[in-house]
BABADO-736608 format. One record per residue (C-alpha): residue number from 1; x, y, z. Coordinates in Angstrom, 3 decimals. Each point is the difference from the previous one (the first is absolute). Last residue first. Layout:
<pts>
[pt NUM,[X,Y,Z]]
...
</pts>
This chain:
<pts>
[pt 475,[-250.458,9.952,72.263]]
[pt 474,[1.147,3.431,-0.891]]
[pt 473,[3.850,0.847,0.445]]
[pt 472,[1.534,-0.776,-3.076]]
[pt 471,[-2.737,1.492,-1.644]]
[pt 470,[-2.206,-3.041,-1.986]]
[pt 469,[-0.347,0.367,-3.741]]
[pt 468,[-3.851,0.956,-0.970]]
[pt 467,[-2.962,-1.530,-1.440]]
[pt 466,[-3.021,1.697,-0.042]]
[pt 465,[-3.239,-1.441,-1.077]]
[pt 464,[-3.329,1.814,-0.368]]
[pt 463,[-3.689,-1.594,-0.631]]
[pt 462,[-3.078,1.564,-0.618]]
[pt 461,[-3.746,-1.666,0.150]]
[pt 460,[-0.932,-3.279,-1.038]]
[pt 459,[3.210,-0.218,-1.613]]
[pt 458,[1.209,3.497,-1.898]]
[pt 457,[4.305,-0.829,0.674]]
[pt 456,[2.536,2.307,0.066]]
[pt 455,[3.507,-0.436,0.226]]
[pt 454,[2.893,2.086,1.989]]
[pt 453,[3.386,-0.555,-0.176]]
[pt 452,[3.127,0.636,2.055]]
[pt 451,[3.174,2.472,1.198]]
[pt 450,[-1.655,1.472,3.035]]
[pt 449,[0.170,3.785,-1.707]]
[pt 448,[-1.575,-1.569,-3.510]]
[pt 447,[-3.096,-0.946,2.102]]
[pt 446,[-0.270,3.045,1.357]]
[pt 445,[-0.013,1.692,-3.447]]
[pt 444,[-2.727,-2.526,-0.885]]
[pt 443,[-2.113,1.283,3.089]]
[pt 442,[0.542,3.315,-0.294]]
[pt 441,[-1.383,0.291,-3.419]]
[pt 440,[-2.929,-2.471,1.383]]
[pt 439,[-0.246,2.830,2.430]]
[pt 438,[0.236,3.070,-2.325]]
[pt 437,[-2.632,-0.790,-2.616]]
[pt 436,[1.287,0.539,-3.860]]
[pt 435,[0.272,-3.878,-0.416]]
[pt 434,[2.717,-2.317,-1.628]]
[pt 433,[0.252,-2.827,2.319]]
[pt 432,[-3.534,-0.305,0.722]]
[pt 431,[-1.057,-0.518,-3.370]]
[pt 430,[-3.734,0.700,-0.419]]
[pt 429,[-2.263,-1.180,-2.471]]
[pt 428,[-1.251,-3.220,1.961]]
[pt 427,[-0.238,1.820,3.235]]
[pt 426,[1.094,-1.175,2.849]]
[pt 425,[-2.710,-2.361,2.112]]
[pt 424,[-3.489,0.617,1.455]]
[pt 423,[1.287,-0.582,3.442]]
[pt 422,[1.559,-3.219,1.550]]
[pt 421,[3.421,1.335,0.842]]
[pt 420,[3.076,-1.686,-0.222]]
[pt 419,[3.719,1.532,1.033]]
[pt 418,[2.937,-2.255,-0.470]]
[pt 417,[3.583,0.664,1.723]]
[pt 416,[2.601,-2.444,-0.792]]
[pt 415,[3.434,0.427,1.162]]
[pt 414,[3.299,-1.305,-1.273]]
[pt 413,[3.007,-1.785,1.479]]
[pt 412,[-1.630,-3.793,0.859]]
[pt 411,[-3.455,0.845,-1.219]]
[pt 410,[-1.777,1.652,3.284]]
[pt 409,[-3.555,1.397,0.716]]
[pt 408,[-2.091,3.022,-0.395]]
[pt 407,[-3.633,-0.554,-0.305]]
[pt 406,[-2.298,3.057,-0.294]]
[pt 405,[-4.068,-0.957,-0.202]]
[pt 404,[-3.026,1.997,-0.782]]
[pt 403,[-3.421,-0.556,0.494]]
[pt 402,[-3.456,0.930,-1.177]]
[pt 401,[-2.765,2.075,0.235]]
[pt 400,[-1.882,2.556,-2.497]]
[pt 399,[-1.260,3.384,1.738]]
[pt 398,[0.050,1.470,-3.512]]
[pt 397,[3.591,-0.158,-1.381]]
[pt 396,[2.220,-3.285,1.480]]
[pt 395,[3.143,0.102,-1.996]]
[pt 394,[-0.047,3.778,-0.940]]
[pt 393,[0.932,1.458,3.062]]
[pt 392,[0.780,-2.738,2.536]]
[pt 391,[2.030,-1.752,-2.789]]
[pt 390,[1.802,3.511,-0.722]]
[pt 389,[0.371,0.711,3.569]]
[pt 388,[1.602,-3.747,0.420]]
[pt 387,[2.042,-0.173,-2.660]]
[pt 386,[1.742,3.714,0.678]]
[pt 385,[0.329,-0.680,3.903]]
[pt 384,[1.495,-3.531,-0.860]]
[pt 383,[3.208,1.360,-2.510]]
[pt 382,[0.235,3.118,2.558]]
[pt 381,[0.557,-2.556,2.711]]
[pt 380,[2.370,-1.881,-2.305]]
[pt 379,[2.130,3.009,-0.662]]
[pt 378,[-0.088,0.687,3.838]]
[pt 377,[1.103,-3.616,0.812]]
[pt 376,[2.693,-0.891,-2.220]]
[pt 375,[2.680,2.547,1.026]]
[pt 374,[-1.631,0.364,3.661]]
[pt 373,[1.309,-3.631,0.512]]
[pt 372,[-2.636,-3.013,-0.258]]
[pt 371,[-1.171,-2.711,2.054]]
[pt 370,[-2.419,-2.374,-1.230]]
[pt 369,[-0.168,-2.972,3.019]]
[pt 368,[-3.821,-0.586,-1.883]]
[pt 367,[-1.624,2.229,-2.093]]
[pt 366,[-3.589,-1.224,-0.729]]
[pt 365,[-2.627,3.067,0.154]]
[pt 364,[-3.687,-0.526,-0.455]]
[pt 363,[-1.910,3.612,-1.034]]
[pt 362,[-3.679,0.371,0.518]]
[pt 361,[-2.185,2.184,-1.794]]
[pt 360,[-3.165,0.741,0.693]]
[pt 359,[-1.177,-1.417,3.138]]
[pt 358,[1.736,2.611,2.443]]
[pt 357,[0.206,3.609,-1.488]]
[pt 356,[2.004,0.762,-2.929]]
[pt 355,[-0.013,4.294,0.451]]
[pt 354,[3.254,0.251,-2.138]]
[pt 353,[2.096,1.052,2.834]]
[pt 352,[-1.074,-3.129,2.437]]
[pt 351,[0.897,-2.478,-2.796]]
[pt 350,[3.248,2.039,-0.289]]
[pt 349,[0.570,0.043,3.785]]
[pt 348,[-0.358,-4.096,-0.449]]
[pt 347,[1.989,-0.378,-2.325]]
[pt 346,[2.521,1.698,1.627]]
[pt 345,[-0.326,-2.063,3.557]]
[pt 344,[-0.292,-3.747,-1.509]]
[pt 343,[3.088,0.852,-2.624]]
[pt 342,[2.207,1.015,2.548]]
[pt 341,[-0.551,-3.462,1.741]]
[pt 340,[0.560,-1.902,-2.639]]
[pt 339,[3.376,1.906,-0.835]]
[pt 338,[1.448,-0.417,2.962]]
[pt 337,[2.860,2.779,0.396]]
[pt 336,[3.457,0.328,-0.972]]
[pt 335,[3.378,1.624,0.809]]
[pt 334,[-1.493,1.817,3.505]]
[pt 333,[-0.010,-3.840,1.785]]
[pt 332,[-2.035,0.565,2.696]]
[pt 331,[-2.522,2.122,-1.499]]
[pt 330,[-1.968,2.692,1.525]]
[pt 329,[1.621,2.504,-2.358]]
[pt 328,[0.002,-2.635,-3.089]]
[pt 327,[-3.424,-0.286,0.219]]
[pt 326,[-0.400,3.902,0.132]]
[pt 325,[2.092,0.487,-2.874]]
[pt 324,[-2.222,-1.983,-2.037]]
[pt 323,[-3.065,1.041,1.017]]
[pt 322,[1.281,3.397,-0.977]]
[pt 321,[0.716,-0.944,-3.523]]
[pt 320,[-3.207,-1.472,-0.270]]
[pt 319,[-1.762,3.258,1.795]]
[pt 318,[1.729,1.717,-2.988]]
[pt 317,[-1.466,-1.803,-2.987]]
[pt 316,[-3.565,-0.160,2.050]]
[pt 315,[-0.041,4.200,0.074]]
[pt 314,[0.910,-0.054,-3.848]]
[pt 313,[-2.472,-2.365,-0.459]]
[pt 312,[-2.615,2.294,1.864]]
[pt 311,[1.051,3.306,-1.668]]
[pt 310,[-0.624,-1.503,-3.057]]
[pt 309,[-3.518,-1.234,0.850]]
[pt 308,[-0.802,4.036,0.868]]
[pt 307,[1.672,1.192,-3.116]]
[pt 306,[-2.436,-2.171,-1.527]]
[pt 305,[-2.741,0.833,2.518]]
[pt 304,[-0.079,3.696,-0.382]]
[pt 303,[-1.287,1.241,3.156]]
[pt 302,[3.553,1.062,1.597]]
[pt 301,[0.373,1.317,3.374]]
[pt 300,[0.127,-3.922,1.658]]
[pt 299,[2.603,-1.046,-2.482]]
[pt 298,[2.383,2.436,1.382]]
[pt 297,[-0.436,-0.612,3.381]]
[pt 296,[0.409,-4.075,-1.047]]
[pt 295,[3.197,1.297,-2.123]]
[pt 294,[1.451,2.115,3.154]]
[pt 293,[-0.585,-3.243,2.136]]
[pt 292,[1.800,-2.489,-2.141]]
[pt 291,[2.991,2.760,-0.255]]
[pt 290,[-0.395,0.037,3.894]]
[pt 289,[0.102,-3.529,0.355]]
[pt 288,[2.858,-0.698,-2.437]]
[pt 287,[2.524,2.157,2.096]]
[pt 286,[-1.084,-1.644,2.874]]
[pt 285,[1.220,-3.382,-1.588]]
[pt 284,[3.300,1.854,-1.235]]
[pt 283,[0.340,0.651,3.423]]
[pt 282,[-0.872,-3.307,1.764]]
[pt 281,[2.358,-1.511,-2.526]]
[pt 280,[2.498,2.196,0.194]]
[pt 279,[0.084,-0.023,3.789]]
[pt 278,[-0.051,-3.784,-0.474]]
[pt 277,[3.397,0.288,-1.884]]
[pt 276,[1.551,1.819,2.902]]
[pt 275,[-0.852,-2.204,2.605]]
[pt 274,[1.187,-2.901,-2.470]]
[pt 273,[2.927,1.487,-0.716]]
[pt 272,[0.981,1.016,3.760]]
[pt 271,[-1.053,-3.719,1.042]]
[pt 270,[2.178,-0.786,-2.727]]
[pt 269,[3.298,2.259,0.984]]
[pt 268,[-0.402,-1.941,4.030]]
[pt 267,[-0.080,-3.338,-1.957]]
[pt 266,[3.256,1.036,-2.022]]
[pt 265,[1.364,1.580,2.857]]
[pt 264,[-0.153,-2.781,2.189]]
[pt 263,[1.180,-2.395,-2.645]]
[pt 262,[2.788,1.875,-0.191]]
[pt 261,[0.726,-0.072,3.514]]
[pt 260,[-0.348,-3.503,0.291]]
[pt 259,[2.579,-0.030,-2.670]]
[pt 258,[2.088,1.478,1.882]]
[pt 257,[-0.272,-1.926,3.261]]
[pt 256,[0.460,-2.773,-1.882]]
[pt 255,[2.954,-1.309,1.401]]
[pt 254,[0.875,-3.994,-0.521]]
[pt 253,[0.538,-1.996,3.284]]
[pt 252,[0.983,-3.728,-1.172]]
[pt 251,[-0.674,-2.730,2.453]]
[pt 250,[1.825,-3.166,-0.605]]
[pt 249,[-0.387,-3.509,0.698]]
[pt 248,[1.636,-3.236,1.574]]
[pt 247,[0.317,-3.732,0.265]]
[pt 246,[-2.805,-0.988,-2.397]]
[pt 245,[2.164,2.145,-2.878]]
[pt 244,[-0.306,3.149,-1.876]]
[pt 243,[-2.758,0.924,2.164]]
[pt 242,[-2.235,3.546,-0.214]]
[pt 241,[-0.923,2.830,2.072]]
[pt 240,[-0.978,3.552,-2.286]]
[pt 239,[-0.479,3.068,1.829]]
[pt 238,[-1.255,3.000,-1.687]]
[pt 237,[1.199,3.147,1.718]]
[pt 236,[-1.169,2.938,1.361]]
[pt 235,[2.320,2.637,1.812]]
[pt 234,[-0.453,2.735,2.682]]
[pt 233,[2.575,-1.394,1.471]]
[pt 232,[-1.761,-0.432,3.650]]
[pt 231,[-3.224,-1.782,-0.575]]
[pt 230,[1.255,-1.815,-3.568]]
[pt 229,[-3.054,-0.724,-2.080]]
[pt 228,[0.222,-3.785,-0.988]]
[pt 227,[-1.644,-1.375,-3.068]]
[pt 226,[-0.078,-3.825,-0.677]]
[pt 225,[1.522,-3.045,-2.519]]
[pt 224,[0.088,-3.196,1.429]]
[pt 223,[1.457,-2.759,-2.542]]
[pt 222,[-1.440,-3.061,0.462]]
[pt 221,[2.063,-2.944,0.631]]
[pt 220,[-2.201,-1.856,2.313]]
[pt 219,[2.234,-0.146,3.145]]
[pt 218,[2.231,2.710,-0.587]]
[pt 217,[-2.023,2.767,-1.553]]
[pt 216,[-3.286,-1.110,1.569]]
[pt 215,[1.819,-0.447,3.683]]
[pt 214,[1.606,3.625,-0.405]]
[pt 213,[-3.048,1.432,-0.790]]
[pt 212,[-1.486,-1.824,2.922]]
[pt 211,[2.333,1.209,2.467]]
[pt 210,[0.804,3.423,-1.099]]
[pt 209,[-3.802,0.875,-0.029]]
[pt 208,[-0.723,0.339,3.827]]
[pt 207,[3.640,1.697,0.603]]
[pt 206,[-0.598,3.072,-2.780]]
[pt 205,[0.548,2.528,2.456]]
[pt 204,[3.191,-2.054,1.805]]
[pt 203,[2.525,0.677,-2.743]]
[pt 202,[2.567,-0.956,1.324]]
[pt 201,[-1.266,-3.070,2.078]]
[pt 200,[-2.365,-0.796,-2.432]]
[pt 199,[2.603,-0.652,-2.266]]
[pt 198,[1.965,-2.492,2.042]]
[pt 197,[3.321,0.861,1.322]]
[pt 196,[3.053,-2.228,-0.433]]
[pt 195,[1.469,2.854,-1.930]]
[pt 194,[-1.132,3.686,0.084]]
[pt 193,[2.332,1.405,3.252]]
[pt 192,[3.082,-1.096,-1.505]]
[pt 191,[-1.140,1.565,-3.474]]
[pt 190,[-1.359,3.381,1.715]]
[pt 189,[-2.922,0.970,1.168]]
[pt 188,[-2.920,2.911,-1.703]]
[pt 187,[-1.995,-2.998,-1.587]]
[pt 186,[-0.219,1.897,-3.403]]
[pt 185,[3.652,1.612,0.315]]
[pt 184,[1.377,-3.485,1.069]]
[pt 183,[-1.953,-1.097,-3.057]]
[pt 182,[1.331,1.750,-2.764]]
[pt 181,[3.413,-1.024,1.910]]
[pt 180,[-0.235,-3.771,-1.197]]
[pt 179,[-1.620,-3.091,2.241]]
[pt 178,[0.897,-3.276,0.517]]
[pt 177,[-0.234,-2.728,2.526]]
[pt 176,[-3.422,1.428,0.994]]
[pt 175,[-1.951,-3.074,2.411]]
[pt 174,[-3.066,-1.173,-1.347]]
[pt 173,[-1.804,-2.205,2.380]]
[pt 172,[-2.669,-2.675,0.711]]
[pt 171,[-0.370,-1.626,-3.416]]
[pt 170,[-2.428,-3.028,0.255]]
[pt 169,[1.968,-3.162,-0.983]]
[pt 168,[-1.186,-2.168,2.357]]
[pt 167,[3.270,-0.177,1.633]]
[pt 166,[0.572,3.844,0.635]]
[pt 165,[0.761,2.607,-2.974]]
[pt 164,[2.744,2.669,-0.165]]
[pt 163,[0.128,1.524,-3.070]]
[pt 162,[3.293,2.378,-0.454]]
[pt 161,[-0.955,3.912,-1.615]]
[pt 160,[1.308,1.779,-2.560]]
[pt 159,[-0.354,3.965,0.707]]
[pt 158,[-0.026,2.794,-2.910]]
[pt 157,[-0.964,3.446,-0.076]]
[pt 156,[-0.047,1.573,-3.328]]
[pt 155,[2.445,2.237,-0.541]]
[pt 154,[2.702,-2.446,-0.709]]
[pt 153,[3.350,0.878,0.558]]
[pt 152,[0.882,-2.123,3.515]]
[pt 151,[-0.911,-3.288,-2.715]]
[pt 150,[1.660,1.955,-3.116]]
[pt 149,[2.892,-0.231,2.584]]
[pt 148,[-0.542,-3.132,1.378]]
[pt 147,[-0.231,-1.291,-3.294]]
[pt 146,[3.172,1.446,-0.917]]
[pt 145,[1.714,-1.250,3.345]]
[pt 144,[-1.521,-3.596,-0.595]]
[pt 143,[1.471,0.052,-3.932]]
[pt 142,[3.033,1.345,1.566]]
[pt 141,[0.437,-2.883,2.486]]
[pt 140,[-1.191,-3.025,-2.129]]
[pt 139,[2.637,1.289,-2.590]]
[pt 138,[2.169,-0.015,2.409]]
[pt 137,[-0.026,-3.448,1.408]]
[pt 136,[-0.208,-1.236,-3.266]]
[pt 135,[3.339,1.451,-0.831]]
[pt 134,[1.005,-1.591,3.486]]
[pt 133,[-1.617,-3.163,-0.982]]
[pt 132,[2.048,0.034,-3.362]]
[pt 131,[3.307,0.769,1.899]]
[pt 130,[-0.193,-2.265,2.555]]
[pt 129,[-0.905,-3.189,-2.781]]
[pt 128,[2.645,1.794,-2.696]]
[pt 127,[2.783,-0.036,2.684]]
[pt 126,[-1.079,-3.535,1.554]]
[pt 125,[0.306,-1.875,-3.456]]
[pt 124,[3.678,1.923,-0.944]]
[pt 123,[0.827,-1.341,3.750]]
[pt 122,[-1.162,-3.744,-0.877]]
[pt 121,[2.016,0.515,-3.434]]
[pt 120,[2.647,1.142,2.136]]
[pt 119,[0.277,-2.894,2.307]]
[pt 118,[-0.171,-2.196,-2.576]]
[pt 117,[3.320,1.481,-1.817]]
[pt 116,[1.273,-0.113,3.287]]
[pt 115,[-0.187,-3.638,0.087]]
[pt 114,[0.074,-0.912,3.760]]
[pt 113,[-1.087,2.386,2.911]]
[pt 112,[0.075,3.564,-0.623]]
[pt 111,[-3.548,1.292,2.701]]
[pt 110,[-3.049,1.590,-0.954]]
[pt 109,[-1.834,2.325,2.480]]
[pt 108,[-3.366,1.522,-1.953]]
[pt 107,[-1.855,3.068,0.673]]
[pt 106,[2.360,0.866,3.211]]
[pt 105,[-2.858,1.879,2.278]]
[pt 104,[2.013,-0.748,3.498]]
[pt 103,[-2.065,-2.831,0.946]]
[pt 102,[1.722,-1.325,-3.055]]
[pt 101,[3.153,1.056,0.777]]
[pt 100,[-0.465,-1.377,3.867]]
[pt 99,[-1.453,-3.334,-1.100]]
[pt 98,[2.912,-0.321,-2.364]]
[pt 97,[2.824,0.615,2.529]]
[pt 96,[-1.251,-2.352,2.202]]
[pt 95,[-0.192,-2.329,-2.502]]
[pt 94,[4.017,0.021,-1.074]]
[pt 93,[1.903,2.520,-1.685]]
[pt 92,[2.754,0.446,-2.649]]
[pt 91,[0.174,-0.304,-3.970]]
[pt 90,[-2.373,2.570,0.023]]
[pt 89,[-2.580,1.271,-2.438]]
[pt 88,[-2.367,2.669,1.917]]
[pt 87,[-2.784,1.310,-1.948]]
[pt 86,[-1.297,3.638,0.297]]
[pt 85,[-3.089,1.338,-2.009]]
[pt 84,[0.086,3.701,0.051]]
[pt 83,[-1.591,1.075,2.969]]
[pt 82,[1.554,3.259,0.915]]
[pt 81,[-1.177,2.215,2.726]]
[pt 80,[2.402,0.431,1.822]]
[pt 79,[-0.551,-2.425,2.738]]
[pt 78,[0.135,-2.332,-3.076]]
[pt 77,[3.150,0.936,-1.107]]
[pt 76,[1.927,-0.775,3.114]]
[pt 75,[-1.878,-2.924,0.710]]
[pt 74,[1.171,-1.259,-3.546]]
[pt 73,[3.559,0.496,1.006]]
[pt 72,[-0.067,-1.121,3.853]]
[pt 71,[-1.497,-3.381,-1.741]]
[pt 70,[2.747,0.257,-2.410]]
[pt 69,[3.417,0.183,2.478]]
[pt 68,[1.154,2.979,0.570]]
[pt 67,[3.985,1.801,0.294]]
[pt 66,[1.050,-3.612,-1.840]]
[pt 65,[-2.150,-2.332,-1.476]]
[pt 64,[-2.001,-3.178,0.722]]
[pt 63,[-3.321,0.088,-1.612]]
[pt 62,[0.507,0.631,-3.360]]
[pt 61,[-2.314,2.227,-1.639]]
[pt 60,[-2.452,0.230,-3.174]]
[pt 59,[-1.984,3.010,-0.525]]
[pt 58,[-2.824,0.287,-2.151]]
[pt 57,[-1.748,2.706,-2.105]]
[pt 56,[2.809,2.531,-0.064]]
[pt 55,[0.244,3.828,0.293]]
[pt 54,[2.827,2.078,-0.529]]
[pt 53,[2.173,2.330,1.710]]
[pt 52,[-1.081,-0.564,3.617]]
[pt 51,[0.081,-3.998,-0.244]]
[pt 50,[3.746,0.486,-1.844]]
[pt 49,[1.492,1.701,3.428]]
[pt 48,[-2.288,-2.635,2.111]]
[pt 47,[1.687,-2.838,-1.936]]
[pt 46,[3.596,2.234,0.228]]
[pt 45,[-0.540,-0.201,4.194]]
[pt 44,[-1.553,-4.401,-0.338]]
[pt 43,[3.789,-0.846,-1.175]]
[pt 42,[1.113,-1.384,-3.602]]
[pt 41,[-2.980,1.788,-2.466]]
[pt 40,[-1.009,-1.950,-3.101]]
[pt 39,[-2.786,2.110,-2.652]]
[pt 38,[-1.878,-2.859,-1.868]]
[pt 37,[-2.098,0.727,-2.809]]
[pt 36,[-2.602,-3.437,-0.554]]
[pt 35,[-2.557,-0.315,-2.357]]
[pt 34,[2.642,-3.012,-1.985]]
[pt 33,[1.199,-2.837,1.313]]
[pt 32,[3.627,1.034,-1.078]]
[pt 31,[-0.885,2.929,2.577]]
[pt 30,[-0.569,-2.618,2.606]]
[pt 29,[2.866,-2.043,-0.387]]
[pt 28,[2.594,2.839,-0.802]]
[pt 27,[-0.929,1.791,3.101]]
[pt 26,[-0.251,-3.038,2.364]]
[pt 25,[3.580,-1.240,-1.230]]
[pt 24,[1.395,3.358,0.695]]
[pt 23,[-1.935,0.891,3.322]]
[pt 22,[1.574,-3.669,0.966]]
[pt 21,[3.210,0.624,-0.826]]
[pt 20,[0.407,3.452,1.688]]
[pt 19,[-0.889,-1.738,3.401]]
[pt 18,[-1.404,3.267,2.677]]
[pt 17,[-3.346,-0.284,-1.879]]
[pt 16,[-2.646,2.333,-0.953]]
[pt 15,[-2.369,-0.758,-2.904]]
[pt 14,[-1.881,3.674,-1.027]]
[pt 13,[-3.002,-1.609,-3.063]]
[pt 12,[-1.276,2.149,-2.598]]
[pt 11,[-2.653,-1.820,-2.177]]
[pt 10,[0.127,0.784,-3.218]]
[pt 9,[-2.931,1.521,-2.326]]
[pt 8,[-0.154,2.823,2.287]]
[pt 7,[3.202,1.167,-0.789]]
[pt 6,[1.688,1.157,3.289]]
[pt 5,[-1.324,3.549,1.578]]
[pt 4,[3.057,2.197,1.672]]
[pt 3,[-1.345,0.889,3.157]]
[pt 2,[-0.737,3.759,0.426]]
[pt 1,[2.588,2.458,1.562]]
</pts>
């Protein structure tokens, strides 16, 4: 049968005494006080009848009574397991019997001497005193039991740790005085077995870097944070020793082990990508080759040099592409490539393709930390290869020399790509953005692909400017 609750605004108080009187006048003064319900039993047998119907928060006994006096009273409900506050108000007794009831575990022992109505006011003062630090008492208790049990339910594994240090200060040990059951798994030992250890004792692997981890955390304040693989769980986990306090410091044990696994995967699914994607590369770069080489065995059984010259850009279109394919193949990074670098080799092979031997024209390059993804590069490639084989072609007619220069360089989040040559210039009667010939066709349409402009400029020769928005990825 449960205990009948009493209103929790009240406090519910059992007074036993063998005098009639004096449970009257104590139950009329301290209810007329107010807070108080007061249940009266005669004889210690009908207190422990009312004790198992109800519950109170203090008890208040005489000491002297028949059948059992109140010391043998509040032992008896102690031994089982009751520890409702218990004060003994006698009219009887001498020292000796005071040592023993408070030896005994009496919370207070107040004795009717005098003015009763003083002695009551003193009793009313002791009830609320025993029963507030037994309320207190409580509370302390279940909030240690509930953090004891989100402490035990913690995955994580958690130790807390006293510092020990010796006269000149210098921490010497760090003795476990706490540790949760995430971390008897880790460690493999139970609670009993845990505390007073040191660390390095448990986990003796890691025994060179426990001490001076441990001395940074506690001695300078700095948190330690560090992997540890697990050699017999199987486990990894990232451990992290830090100190609330100069006197002690934690070590938390968080499991990773999945995410290590993850990241495992990931890496092992990008080497994978990255194999993969170079096989494209090298592929479509093969690819290129043999169209480039079908076109030169082409060119070579025609006579006709028009269709001849045609073949040839068409042959320098495709070994652009290619180039590009191939710089990304024997890249590092297979996003992007260097973009100076790439333009040193393919101007060169079209230099080489139009018969420009050394001395005639020369081509300066400035492109520096230019990286660009394929998405920019191979429209800009076919942007150069078109301005260069027309400059080459019609630029510098009759043996004539000169130079040309390509600058690409940086404006905060746009590009600017110039091409200059020296030669006899554009012509005056010619507008380059609306012309019937395919590669300055090409060119424009390029342009439109990257997003950005293109001037021209006839100064001492011909000059082009593109200006185009930066892919997320170029830099």
């Amino acid at each position: 049968m449960p205990l009948q609750e009493a209103d929790a605004s009240l406090i519910a108080l059992l007074y036993v005494d063998d005098e009639p009187d004096i449970l009257t006048i104590g139950k009329r003064f301290l209810e007329k006080k107010g807070g108080f319900t007061v249940h009266t039993s005669e004889n210690v047998n009908d207190a422990i009848t009312l004790l198992s119907e109800r519950r109170f928060d203090a008890i208040i006994s005489d000491y002297q009574m028949p059948v059992c006096d109140g010391i043998r009273f509040m032992q008896y409900l102690r031994e089982r397991g009751d520890e409702t506050p218990f004060i003994i108000f006698t009219g009887k007794g001498d020292e000796e019997v005071v040592i023993r009831a408070l030896n005994s575990g009496v919370d207070f022992y107040l004795q009717k001497e005098g003015d009763l109505r003083k002695q009551f006011a003193e009793l009313e003062n002791a009830i609320r005193y025993a029963v507030a630090q037994k309320r207190s008492e409580k509370a302390l208790r279940e909030s240690e039991n509930r953090y004891r049990s989100l402490f035990d339910s913690m995955h994580d594994g958690y130790v807390h740790h006293q510092v020990i240090r010796n006269q000149g200060a210098k921490t010497i040990r760090y003795p476990i005085i706490e540790a949760n059951k995430a971390f008897e798994e880790i460690s493999g030992l139970s609670r009993d077995q845990i505390l007073g250890k040191e660390m390095k004792e448990i986990l003796s692997e890691l025994e060179a870097a426990w001490d001076e981890r441990f001395e940074r955390a506690a001695f300078m304040h700095e948190t330690q944070v560090f992997d540890y693989p697990h050699p017999d769980l199987e486990r990894h986990f990232e451990v992290s020793i830090y100190s609330p306090g100069s006197t002690e410091c934690s070590t938390l044990f968080h499991d990773i082990t999945e995410k290590k696994k993850r990241e495992e995967e990931t890496k092992r699914s990008l080497r994978d990508k990255e194999i993969l994607l170079k096989e494209i590369h090298h592929r479509v770069k093969n690819n290129m080759q043999v169209v480039s080489s079908l076109l030169m065995l082409q060119k070579e059984n025609i006579l006709d040099t028009t269709v001849r010259d045609l073949l040839s850009e068409s042959q320098n279109r495709v070994y652009s592409i290619a180039l590009v394919h191939e710089k990304l193949y024997h890249s590092g990074n297979l996003s992007r490539i260097n973009y100076g670098e790439y333009l040193h080799n393919m101007t060169d092979y079209v230099l080489a393709s139009q018969g420009m031997g050394e001395g005639t024209v020369s081509i300066e390059i400035s492109a520096p930390d230019i990286f660009l993804t394929i998405e920019t590069a191979v429209p800009l490639s076919l942007i150069t290869n078109e301005l260069l084989t027309n400059a080459l072609k019609h630029a510098f007619l009759d043996g004539r020399t000169g130079s040309i220069a390509i600058t690409l360089e940086r404006r905060d989040q746009v590009v600017s790509y110039r091409f200059a040559d020296d030669g006899i210039g554009f012509p005056e009667n010619l507008d380059f953005t609306n012309t019937k010939t395919l590669g300055l066709q090409l060119v424009n349409n390029l342009v439109n692909q990257l997003l950005g402009t293109i001037t021209m400029k006839r100064d001492s020769g011909t000059v082009f400017e593109i200006l185009f928005p930066l892919d997320e990825e170029d830099t």
